[in-house]
C-alpha positions as CSV (number, residue, x, y, z in Angstrom):
1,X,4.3,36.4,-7.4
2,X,2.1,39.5,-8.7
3,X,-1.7,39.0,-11.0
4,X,-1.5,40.4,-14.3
5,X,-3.6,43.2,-14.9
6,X,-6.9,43.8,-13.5
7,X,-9.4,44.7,-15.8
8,X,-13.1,46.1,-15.5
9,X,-15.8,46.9,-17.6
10,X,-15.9,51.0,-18.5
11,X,-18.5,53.5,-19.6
12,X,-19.3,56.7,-20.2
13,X,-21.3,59.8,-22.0
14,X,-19.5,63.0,-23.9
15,X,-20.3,65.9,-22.5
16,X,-19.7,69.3,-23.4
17,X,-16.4,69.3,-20.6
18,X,-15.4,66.3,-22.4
19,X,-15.5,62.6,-21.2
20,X,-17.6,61.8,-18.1
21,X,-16.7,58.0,-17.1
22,X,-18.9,56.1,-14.7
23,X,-18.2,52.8,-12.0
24,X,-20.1,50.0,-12.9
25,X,-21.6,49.9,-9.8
26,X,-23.8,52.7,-10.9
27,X,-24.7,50.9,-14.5
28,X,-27.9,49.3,-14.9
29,X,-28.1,46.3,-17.2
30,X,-31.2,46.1,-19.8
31,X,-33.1,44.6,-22.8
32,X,-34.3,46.7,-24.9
33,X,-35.5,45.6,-28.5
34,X,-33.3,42.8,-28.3
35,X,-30.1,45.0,-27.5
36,X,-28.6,45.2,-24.7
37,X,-28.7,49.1,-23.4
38,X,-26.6,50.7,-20.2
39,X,-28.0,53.3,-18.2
40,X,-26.9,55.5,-15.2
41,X,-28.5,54.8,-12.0
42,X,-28.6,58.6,-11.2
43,X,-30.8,59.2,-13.9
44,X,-31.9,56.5,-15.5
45,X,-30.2,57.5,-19.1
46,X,-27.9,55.5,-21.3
47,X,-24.4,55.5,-21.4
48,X,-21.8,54.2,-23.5
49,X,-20.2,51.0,-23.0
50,X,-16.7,50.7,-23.7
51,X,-15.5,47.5,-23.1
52,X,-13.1,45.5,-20.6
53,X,-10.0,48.2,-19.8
54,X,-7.0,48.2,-17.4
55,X,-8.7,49.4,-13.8
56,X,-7.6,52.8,-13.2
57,X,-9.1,56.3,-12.0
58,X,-9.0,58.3,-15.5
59,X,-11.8,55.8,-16.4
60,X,-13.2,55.5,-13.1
61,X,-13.7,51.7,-13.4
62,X,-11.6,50.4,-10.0
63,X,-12.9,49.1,-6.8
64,X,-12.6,49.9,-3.4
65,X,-10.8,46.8,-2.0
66,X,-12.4,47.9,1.6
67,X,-15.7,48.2,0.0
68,X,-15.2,44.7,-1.1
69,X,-13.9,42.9,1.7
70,X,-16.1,44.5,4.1
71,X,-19.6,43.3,1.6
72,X,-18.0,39.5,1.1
73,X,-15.1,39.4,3.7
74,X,-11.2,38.8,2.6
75,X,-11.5,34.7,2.0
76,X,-14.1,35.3,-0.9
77,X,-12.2,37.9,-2.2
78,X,-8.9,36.0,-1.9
79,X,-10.9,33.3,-3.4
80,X,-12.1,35.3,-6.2
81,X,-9.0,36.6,-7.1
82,X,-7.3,33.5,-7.1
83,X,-9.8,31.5,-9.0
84,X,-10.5,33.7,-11.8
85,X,-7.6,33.9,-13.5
86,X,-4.0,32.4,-13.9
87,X,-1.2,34.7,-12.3
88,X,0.4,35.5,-16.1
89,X,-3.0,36.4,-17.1
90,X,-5.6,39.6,-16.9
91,X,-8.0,38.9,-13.9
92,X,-11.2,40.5,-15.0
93,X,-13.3,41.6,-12.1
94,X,-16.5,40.8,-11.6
95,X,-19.1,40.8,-9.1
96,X,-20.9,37.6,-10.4
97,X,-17.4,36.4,-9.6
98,X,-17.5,37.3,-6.4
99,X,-21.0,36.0,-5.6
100,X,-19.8,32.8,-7.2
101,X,-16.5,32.3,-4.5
102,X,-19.5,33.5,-1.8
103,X,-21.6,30.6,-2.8
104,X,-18.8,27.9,-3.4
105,X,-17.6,28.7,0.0
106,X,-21.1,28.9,1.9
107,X,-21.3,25.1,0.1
108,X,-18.1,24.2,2.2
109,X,-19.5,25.4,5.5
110,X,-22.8,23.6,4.7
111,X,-21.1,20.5,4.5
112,X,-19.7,20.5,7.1
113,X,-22.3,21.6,8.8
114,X,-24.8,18.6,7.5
115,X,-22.2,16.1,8.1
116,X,-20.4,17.1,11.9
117,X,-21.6,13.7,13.6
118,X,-19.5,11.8,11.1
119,X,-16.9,14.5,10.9
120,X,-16.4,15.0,14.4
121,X,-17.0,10.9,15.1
122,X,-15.1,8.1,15.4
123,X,-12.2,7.8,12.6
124,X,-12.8,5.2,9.9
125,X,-10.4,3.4,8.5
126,X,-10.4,4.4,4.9
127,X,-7.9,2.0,3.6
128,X,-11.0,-1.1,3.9
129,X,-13.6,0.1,2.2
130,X,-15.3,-2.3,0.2
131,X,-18.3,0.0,-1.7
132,X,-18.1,0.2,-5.1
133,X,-19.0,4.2,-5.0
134,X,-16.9,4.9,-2.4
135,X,-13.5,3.5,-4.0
136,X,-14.6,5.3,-7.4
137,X,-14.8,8.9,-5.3
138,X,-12.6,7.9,-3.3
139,X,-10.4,7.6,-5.9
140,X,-11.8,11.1,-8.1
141,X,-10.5,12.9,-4.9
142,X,-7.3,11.6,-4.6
143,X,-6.8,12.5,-8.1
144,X,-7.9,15.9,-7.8
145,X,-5.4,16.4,-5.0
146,X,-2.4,15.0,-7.1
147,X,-3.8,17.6,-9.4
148,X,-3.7,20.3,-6.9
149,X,-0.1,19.2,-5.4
150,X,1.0,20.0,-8.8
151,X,-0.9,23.3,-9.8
152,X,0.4,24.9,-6.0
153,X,4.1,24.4,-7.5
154,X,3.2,26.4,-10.2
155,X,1.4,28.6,-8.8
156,X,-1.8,28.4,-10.8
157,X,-3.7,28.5,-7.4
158,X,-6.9,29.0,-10.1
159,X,-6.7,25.4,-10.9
160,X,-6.2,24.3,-7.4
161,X,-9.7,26.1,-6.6
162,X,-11.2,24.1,-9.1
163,X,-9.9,20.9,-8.1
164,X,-11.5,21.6,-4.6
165,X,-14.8,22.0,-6.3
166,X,-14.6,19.1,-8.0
167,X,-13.7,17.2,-4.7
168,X,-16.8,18.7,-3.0
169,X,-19.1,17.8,-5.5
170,X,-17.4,13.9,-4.8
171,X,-18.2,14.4,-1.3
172,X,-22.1,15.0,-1.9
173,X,-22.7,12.1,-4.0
174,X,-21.5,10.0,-0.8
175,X,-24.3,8.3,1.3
176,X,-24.5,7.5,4.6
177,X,-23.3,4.0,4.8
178,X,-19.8,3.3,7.0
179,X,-17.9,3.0,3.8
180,X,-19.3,6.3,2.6
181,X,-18.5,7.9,5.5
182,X,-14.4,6.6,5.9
183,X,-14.5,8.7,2.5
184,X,-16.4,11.9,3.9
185,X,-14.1,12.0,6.6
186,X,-10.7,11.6,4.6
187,X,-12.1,13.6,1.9
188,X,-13.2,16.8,3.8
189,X,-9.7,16.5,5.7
190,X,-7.6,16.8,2.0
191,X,-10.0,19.7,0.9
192,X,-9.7,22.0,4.1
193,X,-5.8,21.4,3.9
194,X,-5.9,22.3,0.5
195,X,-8.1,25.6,0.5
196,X,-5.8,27.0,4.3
197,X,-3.6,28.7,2.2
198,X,-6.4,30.5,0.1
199,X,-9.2,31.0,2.6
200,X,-7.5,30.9,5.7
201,X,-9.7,32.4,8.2
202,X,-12.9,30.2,6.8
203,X,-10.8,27.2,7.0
204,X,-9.3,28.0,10.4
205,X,-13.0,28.1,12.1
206,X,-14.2,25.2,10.7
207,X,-11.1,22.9,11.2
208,X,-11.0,24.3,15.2
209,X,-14.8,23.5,15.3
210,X,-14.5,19.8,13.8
211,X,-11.2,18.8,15.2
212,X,-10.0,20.8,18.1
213,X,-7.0,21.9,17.0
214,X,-5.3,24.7,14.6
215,X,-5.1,23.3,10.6
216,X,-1.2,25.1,11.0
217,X,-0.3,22.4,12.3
218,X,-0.6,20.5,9.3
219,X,1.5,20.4,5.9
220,X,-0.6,19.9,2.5
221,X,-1.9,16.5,2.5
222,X,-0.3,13.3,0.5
223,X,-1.7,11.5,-2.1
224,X,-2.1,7.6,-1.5
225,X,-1.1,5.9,-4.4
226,X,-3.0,3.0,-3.8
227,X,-6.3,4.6,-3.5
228,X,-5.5,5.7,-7.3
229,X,-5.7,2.4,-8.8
230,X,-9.0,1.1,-10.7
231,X,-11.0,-2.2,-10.1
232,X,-12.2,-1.4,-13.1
233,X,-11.2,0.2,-16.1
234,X,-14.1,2.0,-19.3
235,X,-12.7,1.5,-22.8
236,X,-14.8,2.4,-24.9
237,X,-16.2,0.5,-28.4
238,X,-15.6,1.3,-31.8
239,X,-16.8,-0.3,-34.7
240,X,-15.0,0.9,-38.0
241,X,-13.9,3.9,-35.9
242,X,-17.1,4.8,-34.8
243,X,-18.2,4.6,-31.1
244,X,-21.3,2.0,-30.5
245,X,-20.4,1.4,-27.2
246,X,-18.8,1.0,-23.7
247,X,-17.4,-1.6,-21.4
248,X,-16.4,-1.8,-17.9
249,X,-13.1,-4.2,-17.0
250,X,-11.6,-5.9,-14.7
251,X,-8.0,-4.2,-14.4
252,X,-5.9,-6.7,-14.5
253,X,-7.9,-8.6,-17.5
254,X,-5.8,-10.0,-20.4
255,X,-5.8,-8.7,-24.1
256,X,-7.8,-11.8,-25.1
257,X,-10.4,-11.6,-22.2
258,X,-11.1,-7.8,-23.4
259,X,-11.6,-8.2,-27.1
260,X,-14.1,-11.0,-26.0
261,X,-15.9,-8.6,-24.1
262,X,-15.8,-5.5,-26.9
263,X,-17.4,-8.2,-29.1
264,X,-20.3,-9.3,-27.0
265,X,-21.4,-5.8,-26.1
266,X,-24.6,-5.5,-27.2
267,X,-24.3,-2.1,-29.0
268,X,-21.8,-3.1,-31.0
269,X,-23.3,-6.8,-31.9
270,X,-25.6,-4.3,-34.1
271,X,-23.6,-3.0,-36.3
272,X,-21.1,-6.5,-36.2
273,X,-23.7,-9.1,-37.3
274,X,-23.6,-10.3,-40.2
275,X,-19.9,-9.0,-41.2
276,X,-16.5,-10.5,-41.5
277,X,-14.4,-9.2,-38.7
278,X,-11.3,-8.0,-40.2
279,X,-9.5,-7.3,-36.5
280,X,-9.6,-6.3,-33.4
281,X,-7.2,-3.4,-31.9
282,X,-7.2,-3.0,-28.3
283,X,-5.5,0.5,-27.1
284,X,-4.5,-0.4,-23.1
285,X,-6.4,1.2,-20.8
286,X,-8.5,3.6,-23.7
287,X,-11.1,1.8,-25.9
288,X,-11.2,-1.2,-28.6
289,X,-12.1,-0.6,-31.9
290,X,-13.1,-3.5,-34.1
291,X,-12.7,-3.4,-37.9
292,X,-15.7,-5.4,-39.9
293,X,-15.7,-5.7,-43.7
């Protein structure tokens, strides 16, 4: 599996030898009279800006991959290189890229981090939980992963990153109670099993540090079906078409029991009243819309 094409931004001036091209890591960025203007570092005079082009060293617009690794380290830069862009696509580089992966990946540390006692405590038994919250991340997570399981077949490694962000930013709406913390633990696991393969060294230090053991030793993780399944289900409320509202149900609730509650929400009882209701459609598991005349 190879990217596509790396592309940068280029620049230059015309000189009297011809072109003279310059690495963005010399360009300064400013406003100036509501335009944006590009000037040389060296001396502080503009240049031209020529757009996003194929790296190369006729335009002096690649990077020094040592340079790189040796300001961020190799997992941000795998990370960034992965994240950016789909393999059959161009993978624009960018620094604010790169201080992005840095600050995603300083996030997973932190956690960590904040949360070793329950990390490195007692396991919980994840499959009891009773919290409302905790079944509904719970359940986001386990989603993301089936996501995830997916995207690594295809290699779109990009959309695996983002599913691990996603499943971080479940973990920190967690609290602190038992059932909150059965989720931490599981949670953390799937998301350090899921990012090995893309930041390996990060990964390996933290999963030693937590658990004792190397995370080689363990395949991708498995979704649990179960864990996927709603108490409750939003369908939203249409009158006419329109949205006026939303409802939260039971999953299991009948046809009958669901139409009952679109038509005692009390958004939609505003724009009902007073009007002959022509019907009521009910699209499983999506919204209801109710007709009026």
């Amino acid at each position: 599996l190879t990217q596509g094409m790396v592309v940068a931004p280029t620049f230059y001036r015309h000189t009297s030898k011809g072109y003279q091209w310059f690495n963005v890591k010399d360009i300064e960025t400013v406003e100036k009279d509501g335009e944006t203007v590009y000037l040389y570092k060296g001396d502080g005079e503009p240049v031209v800006y020529d757009g996003i082009q194929k790296m190369g060293k006729s335009k002096n617009n690649g990077v020094d991959p040592e340079e790189i690794v040796n300001k961020y380290g190799a997992d941000v830069s795998r990370l960034f290189m992965m994240f950016t862009s789909p393999p059959e696509q161009s993978l624009e580089w960018s620094s604010a890229g790169l201080e992005g992966a840095e600050r995603f990946l300083k996030r997973v540390w932190n956690f960590a981090y904040d949360n070793q006692d329950v990390l490195k405590g007692d396991a919980l038994d994840v499959s009891a939980i009773e919290d409302k919250k905790a079944k509904e991340i719970r359940r986001e997570i386990h989603g993301e992963l089936k996501k995830a399981l997916y995207d690594y077949d295809r290699f779109h490694f990009n959309t695996v990153v983002s599913a691990n962000m996603i499943i971080l930013n479940a973990l920190n709406k967690l609290g602190d109670s038992a059932d909150h913390n059965a989720v931490k633990q599981e949670g953390y696991k799937i998301m350090l099993r899921l990012l090995s393969p893309i930041v390996p060294h990060l990964i390996h230090t933290i999963w030693s540090s937590i658990y004792g053991d190397d995370i080689l030793n363990y395949d991708l993780p498995a979704v649990d079906e179960n864990a996927l399944v709603a108490d409750e289900i939003k369908y939203m409320v249409q009158v006419n078409g329109k949205l006026r509202g939303e409802i939260m149900v039971p999953a299991e609730s009948a046809k009958e029991a669901i139409e009952k509650m679109a038509l005692e929400n009390e958004n939609a009882q505003k724009f009902i009243d007073g009007k002959a209701i022509a019907r009521v459609i009910v699209v499983p598991n999506r919204l209801v819309n109710i007709v009026v005349k």
